[in-house]
N, C-alpha and C positions, 0 to 999 in steps of 0.2 A: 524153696520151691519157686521157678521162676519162667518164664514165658517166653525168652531168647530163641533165637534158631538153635544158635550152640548147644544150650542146655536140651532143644528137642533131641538130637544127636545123639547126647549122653545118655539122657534119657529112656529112649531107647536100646540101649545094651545090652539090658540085662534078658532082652526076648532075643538075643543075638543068633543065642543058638539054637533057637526054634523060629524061625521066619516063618516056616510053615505056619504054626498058631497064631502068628503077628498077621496072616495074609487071610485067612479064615477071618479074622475080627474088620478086618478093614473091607473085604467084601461086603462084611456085612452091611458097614454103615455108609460104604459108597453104595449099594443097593437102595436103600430107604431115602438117603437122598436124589437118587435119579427116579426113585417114582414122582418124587417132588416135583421137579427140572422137567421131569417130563411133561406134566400135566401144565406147566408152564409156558415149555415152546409150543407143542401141538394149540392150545388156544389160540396163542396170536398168530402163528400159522393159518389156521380155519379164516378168519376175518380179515384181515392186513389187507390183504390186495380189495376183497369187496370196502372199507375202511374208506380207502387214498380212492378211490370207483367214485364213489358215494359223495366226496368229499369236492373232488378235484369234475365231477362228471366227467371225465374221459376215461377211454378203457385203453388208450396206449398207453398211460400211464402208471395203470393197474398192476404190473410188475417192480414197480417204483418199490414201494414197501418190502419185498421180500430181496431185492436188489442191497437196499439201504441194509437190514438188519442184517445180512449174509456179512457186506461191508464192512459194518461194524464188529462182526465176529472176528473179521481178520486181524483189527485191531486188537482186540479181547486176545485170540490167540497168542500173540507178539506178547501181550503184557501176563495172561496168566503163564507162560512157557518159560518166561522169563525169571515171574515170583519163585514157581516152582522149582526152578535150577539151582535157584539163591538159597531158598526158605523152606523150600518143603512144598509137595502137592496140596496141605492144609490150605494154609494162607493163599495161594494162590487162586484154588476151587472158588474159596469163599468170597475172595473180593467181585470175583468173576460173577456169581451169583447174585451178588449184594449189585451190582450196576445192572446184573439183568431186571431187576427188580425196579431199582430207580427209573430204568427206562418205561416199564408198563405203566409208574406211575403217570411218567411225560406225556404219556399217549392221552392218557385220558383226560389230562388237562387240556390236552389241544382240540379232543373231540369236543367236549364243553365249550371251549371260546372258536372254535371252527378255524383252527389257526391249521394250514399245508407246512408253516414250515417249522412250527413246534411239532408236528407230527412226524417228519421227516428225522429231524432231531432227535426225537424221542427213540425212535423207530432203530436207528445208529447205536442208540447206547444199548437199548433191548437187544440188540445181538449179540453183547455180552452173554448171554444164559444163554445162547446156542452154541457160540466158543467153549462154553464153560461145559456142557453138558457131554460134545464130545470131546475133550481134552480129560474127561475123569475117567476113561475107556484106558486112558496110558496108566493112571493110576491103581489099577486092576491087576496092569500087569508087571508090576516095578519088583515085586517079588517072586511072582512065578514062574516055575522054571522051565526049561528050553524042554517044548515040547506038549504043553500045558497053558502057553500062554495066550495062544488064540481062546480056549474054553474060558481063563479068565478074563478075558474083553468081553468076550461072550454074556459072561455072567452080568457085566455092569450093564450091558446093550440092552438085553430081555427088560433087565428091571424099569427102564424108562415105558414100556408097554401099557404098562397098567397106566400109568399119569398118559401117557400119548393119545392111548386108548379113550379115556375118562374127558380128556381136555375138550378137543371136539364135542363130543355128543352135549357138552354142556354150555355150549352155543346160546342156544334159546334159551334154557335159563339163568344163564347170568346177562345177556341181553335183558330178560325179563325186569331182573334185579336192578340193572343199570337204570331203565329209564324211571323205577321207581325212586331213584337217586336222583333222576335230573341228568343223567348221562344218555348219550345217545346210544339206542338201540346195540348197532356192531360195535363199540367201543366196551362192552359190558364184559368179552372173554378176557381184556387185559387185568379187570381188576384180578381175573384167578392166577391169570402169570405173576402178576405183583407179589401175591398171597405164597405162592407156591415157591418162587424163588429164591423170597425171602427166609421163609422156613427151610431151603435147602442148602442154603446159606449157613444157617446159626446150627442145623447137624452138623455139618462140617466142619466147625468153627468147634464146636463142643467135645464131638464123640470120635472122631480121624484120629485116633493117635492108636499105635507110634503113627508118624507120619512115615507111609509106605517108600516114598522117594529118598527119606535122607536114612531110612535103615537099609534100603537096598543099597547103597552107599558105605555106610557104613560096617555092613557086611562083607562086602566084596573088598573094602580096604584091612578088615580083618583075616579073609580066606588072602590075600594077595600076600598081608605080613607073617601066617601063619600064626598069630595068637590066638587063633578060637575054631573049634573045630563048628562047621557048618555045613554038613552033609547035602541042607537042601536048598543051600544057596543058591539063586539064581546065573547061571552063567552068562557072560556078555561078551564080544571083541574087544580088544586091550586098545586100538588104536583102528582107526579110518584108512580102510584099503581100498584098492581100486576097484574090487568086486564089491565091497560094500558102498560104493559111489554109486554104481550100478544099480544095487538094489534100493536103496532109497529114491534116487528118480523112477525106478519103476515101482514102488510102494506109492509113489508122489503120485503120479501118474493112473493110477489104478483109483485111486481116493478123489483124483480132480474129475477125471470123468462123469463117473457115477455120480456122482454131485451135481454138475452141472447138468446133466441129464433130467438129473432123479428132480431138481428147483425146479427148473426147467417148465416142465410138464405138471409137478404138482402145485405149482404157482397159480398156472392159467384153467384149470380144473375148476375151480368154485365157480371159477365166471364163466370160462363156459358152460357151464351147468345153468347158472343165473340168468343168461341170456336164453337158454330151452326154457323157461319155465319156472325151474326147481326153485324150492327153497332152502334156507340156512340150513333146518334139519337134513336135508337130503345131504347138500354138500359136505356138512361137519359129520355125518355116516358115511359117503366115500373118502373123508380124509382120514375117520378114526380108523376106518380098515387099511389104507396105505400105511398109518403110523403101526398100525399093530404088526403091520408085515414087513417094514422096516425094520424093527427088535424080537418079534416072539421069533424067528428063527432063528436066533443068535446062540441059543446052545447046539444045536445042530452044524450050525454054520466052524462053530469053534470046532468039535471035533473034526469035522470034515476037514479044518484046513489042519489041522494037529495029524490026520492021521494021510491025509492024501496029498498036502504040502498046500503054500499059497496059491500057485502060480493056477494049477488047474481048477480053483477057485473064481480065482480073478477071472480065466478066461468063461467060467459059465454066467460070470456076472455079466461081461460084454452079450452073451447070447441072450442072459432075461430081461433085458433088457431092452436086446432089440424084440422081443417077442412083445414087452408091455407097448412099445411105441407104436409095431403094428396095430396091437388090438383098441386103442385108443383113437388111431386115426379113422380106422374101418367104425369103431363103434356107434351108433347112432343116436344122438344127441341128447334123446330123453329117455334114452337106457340107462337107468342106473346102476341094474346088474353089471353090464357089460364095463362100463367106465369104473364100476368100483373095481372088478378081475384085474383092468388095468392098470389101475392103482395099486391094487398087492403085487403085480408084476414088478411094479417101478420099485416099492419098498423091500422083495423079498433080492433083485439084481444090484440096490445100491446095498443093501445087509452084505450080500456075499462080497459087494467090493471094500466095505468100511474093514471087514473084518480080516479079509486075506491083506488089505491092503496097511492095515495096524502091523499084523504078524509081520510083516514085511520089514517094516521101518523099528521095529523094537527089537527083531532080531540081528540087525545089523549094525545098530549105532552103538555108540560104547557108551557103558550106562554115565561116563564122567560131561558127556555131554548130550546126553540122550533128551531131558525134558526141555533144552533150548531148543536143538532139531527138530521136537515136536512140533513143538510151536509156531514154526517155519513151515512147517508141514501143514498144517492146519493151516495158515495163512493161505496156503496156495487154496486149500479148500475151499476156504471163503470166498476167496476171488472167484473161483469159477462157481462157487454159490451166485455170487452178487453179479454176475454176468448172464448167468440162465436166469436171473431171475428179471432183471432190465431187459435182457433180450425177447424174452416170453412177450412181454405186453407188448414190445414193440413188432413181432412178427404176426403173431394172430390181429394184431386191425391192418396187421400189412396184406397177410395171405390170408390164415385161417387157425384153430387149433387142432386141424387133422394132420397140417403140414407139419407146427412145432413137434406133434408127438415121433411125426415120419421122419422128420430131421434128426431129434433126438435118441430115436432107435437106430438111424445109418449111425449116428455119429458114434454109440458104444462099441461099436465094427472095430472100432481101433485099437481097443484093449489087445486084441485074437492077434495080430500081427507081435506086439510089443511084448507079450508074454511067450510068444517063439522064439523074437531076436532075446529075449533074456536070457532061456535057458538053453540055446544056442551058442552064446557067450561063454556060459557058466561049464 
């Protein structure tokens, strides 16, 4: 009995001709670990930007942090897309988790010695676990089959909810906890990223197997030689065509927006809240409601794109989009009803684009090089993560954050066009 990739492969066989049962057990335990990962990112999300605030006293630079970890996801991307192509979704997930981890540790050591640019640092490697958290959404759907596979993305998305949900609100007591350690106050929600990553980490390192990627693999080279009958095989494209060129920039596309969007405006949310008045609790209750509205849709969201297709998906995401950026710019400063509305806006329009815009990209690439493409794909997420999230800080001390939200409501407008030349094309 041995721990090779190869041997994972073999290993796997003998569930060959029940994937279907192989994809039931692996929901499972990518479920239990994204409630993990989730409760992970949502903390250093809530803090980071008030964090580098605090730190650095300037509020241009308050999107620094969410900039940097997006940053670092991209990297994370490239490298878990990569494991995963070689070695299997396991190995990959988990290193991916294990640097998220390492990173929330950096954080807090730079909070303790008041170091900008161990925090920065830190801050880079912790975007590991947000690379990592959605790259496990491709894992969900490595076995399921055509028609099915937005509801499994779905499945792995919701499950981050409860951690998302849980992470924020526990702001002020693990700040609490913190300064009774000697740590500063806002540095207190990385110890639970730390906590959380790392245990989502060592599930996946334990209980992932078969590993979903190297049997959808292995499956589909058994239905291609005909040595095993596979009824519920996943089906994929044999090879990269010119319409499936197509659809992968317009999956890319669809995922880069709503991202840059969705940072965007949930980057500069705490601080403007901060600057009204509010406190930690207020703002880590309108971020828990954004996170939870980012994922609790996510099974609704799958069937809808399963049964009505991506495209008209994508394009209502460009419209909730722009509805959230209205209602945040009009909202009035120390409304928190209103700014929270606008934050499940921004979460329930990037839900609808992560999810039509996964279906997208896994229906079109062939699965012999599907987990590298992702990865690539993700990359670009990142960027336009770490782009809204730099640009955030530096518009609201330039204009305001009634403008970034009115900015980033025009700017999902562009989805509505790109999803008519698609299926104009098609």
């Amino acid at each position: 009995m041995t721990s090779t990739a190869p041997t994972e492969t073999t290993a796997a066989i003998p569930d060959i001709s029940d994937p279907a049962h192989a994809q039931r057990r692996i929901l499972r335990v990518l479920v239990a670990s994204q409630v993990l990962s989730g409760a992970g990112l949502a903390a250093g999300v809530t803090v980071g930007a008030l964090l580098a605030q605090d730190m650095l006293g300037s509020t241009s630079l308050a999107g620094l942090p969410s900039a940097l970890f997006t940053a670092g996801s991209a990297l994370a991307a490239v490298a878990v897309g990569r494991i995963s192509q070689a070695r299997g979704r396991r190995p990959g997930l988990a290193v991916g988790y294990l640097a998220g981890a390492i990173g929330s540790a950096g954080v807090l050591v730079a909070a303790v010695l008041d170091n900008p640019v161990l925090l920065f640092t830190a801050l880079f490697v912790y975007g590991s676990g947000s690379a990592t958290n959605l790259q496990a959404r491709y894992a969900g759907a490595d076995l399921a089959r055509p028609g099915h596979r937005a509801r499994a993305v779905s499945t792995v998305l919701v499950a981050t909810t409860l951690g998302g949900v849980a992470g924020p609100n526990l702001a002020a007591p693990t700040g609490s906890f913190a300064e009774h350690l000697g740590i500063p106050y806002l540095a207190g929600p990385f110890i639970l990223s730390g906590a959380a990553y790392a245990l989502a980490a060592l599930v996946l390192a334990r209980w992932l197997r078969p590993d979903p990627y190297l049997l959808a693999r292995t499956v589909a080279e058994a239905k291609e030689s005909g040595t095993a009958n596979v009824p519920s095989a996943p089906d994929a494209p044999d090879a990269v065509t010119e319409e499936n060129r197509g659809g992968v920039v317009l999956g890319a596309l669809v995922m880069v927006l709503t991202q840059l969007v969705m940072v965007a405006i949930m980057t500069m949310t705490p601080v403007h809240m901060h600057d009204h008045g509010h406190g930690t609790a207020a703002s880590g209750l309108v971020i828990a409601i954004h996170i939870g509205a980012m994922y609790l849709p996510s099974p609704l969201t799958g069937r809808l794109v399963d049964r009505y297709g991506s495209a008209k998906i994508a394009a209502a995401s460009g419209s909730t989009l722009l509805a959230s950026g209205l209602l945040a710019a009009a909202a009035p400063g120390d409304s928190v009803a209103l700014l929270a509305l606008a934050l499940a806006l921004l979460g329930i329009g990037w839900n609808f684009g992560l999810v039509s815009g996964t279906a997208i990209i896994t229906d079109v690439v062939p699965l012999a090089t599907r987990a590298k493409t992702q990865g690539l794909v993700d990359v670009s997420i990142a960027i336009a993560g770490a782009t809204g999230g730099m640009a955030s800080g530096i518009m609201v001390a330039a204009a305001s954050y009634p403008a970034l939200a009115l900015t980033g409501g025009i700017l999902s407008l562009v989805l509505l066009p790109a999803v008519a030349a698609s299926a104009c094309r098609r």
